[in-house]
Backbone bond lengths (Angstrom), bond angles and torsions (degrees), N, CA, C in turn:
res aa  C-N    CA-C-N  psi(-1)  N-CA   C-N-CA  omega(-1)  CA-C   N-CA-C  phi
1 X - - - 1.446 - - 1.524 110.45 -
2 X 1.291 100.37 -51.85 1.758 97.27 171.07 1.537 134.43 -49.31
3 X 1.600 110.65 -32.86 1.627 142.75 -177.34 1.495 86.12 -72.18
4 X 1.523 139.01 -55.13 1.464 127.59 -164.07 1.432 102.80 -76.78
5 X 1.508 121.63 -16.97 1.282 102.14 174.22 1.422 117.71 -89.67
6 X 1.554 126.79 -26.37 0.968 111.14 147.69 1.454 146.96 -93.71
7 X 1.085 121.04 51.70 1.657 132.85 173.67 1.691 72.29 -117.64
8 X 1.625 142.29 -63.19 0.859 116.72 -133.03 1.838 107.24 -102.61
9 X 1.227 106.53 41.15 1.297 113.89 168.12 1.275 115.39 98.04
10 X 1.807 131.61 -38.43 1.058 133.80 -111.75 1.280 73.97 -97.52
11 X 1.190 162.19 -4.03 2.039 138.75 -169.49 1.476 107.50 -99.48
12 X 0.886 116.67 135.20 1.436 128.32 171.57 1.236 100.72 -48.13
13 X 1.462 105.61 -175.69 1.670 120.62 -176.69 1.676 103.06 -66.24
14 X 1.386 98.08 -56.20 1.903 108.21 -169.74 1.619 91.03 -68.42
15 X 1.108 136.86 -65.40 1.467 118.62 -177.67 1.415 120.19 -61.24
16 X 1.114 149.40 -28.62 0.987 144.12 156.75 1.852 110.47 -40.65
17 X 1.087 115.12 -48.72 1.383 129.90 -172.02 1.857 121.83 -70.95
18 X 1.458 80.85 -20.25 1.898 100.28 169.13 1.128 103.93 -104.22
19 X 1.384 132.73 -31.14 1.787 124.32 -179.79 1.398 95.96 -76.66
20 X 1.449 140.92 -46.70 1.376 139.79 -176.07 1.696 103.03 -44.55
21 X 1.647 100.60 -58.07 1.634 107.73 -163.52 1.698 107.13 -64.09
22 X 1.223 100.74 -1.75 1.658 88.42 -164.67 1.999 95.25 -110.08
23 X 1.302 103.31 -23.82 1.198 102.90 177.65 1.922 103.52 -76.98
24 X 0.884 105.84 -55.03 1.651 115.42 159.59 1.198 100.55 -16.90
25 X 0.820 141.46 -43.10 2.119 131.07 -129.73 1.531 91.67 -130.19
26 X 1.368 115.44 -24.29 1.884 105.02 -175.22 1.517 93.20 -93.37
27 X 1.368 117.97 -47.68 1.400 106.63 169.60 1.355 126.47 -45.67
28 X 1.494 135.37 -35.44 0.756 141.97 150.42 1.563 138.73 -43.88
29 X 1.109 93.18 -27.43 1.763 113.86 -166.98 1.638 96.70 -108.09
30 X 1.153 146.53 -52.07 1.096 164.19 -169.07 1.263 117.37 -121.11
31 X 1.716 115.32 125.57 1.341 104.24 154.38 1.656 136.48 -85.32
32 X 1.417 92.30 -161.11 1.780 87.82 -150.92 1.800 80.48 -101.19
33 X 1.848 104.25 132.93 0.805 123.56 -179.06 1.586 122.63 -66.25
34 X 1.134 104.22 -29.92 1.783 114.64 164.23 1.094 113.43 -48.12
35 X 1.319 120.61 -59.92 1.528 134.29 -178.89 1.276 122.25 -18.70
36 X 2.023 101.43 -68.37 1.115 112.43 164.37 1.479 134.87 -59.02
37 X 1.310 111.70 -42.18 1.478 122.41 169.48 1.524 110.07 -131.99
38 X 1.417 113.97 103.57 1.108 99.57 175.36 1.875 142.23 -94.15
39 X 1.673 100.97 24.96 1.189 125.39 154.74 1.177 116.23 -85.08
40 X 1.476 118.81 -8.07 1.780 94.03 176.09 1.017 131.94 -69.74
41 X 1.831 128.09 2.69 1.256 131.55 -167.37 1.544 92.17 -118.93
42 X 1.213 119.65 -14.81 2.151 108.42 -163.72 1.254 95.52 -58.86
43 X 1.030 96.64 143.04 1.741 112.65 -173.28 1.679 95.01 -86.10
44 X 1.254 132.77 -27.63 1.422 122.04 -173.19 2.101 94.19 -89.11
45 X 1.141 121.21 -41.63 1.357 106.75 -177.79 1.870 101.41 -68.94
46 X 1.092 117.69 -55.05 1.782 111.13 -169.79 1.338 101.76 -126.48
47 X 1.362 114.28 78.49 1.352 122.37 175.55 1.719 108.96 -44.46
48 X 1.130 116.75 148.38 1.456 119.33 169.38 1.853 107.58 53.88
49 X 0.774 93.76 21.89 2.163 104.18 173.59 1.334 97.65 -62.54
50 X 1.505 109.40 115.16 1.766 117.36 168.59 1.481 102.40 -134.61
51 X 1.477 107.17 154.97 1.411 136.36 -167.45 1.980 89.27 -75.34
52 X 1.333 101.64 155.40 1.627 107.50 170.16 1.037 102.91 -159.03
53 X 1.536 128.50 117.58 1.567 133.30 -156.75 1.530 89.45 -95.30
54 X 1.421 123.41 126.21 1.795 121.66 178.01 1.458 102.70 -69.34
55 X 1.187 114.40 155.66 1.781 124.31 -161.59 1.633 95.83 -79.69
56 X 1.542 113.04 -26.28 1.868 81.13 162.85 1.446 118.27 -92.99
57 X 1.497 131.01 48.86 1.214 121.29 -163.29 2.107 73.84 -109.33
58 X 0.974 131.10 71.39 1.224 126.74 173.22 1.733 126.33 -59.92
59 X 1.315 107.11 -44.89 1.489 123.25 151.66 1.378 123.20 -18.32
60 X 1.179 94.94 -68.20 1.736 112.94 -177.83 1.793 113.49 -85.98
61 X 1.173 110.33 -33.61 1.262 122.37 165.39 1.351 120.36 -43.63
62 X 1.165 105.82 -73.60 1.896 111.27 167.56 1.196 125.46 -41.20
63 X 1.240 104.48 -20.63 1.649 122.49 -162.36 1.667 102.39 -81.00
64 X 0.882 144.84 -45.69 1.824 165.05 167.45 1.466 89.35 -41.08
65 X 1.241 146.19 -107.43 1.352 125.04 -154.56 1.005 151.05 27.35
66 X 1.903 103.64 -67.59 0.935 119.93 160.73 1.690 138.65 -58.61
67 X 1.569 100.91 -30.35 1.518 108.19 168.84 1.404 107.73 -82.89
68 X 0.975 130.51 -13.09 1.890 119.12 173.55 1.459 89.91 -90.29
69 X 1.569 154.17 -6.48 1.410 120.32 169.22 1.490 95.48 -81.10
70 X 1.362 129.10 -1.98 1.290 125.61 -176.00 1.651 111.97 -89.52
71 X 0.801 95.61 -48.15 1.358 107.58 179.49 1.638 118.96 -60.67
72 X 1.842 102.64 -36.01 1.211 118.32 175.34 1.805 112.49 -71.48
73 X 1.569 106.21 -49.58 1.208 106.26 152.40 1.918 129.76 -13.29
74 X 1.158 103.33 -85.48 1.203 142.78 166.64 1.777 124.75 -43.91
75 X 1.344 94.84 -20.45 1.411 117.30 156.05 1.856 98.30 63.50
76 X 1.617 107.14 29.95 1.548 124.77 165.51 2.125 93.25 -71.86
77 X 1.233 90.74 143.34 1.568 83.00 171.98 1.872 85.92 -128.35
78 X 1.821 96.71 145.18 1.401 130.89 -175.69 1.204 97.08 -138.20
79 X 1.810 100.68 170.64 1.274 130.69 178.81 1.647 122.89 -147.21
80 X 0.922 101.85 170.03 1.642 108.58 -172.27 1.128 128.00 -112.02
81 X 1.824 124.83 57.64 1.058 122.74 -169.53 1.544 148.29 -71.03
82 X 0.892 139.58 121.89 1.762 119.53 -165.70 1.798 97.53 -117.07
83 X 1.405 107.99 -177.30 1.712 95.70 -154.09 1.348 98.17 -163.66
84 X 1.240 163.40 77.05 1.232 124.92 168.49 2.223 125.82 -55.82
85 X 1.084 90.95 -2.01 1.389 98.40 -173.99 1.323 92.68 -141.66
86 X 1.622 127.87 86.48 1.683 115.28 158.22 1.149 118.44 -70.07
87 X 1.341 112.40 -34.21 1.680 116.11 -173.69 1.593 109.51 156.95
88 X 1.349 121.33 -169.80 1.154 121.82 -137.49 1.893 84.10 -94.98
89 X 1.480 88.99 114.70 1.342 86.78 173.92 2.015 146.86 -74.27
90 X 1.361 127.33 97.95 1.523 119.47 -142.00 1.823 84.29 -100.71
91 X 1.565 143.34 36.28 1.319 125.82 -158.87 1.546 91.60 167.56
92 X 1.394 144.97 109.97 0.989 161.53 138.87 1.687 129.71 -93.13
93 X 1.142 125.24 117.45 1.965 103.64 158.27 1.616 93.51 -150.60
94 X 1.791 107.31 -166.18 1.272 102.14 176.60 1.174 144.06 2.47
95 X 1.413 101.50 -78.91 1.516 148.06 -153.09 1.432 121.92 -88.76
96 X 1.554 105.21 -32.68 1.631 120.56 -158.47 1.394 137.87 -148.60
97 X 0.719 157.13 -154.12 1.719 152.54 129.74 1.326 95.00 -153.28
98 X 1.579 105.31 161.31 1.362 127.47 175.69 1.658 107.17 -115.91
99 X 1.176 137.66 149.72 1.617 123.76 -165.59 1.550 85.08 -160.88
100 X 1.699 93.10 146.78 1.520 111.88 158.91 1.642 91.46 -98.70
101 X 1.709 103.24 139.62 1.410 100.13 159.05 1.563 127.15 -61.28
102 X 1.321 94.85 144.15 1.856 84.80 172.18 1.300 116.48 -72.51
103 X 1.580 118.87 175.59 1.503 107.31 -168.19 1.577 115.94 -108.33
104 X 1.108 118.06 117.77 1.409 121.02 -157.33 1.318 105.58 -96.74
């Protein structure tokens, strides 16, 4: 949510400059999951496929903050979900899993 606001203009100069730095630093730290597979996002192979940072991914965890004052800014409303079962997982490592929701 934060990434659509900035591709799409909406952050000021100073927010723009903290969404950059923070996107900066995961790119940096992590690669880009497409890369490796770049079906994990097609919406017709894993419809609804979302990222889920595992609760010891603490690193990266801390790191978000800053995009919910953005978002809060911006008057985007989020939430804070945790899961032991998000869904059917097609993308696992360290840090993360990627999951199609199951179908409810």
């Amino acid at each position: 949510m934060a990434n659509a606001l900035g591709r799409n203009g909406k952050l000021t100069a100073e927010q723009h400059a903290i969404w950059r730095a923070g996107n900066d630093w995961y790119n940096a730290a992590y690669p880009n999951l497409s890369d490796a597979d770049p079906d994990v996002y097609d919406h017709r192979i894993n419809p609804g496929a979302a990222a889920w940072f595992k609760d010891s991914a603490h690193h990266l965890l801390e790191r978000v903050e800053p995009y919910l004052r953005l978002l809060d800014a911006h008057q985007v409303p989020w939430e804070r979900l945790e899961s032991a079962d998000p869904g059917r997982i097609i993308y696992e490592d360290e840090v993360q899993v990627v999951v199609v929701p199951l179908a409810g």
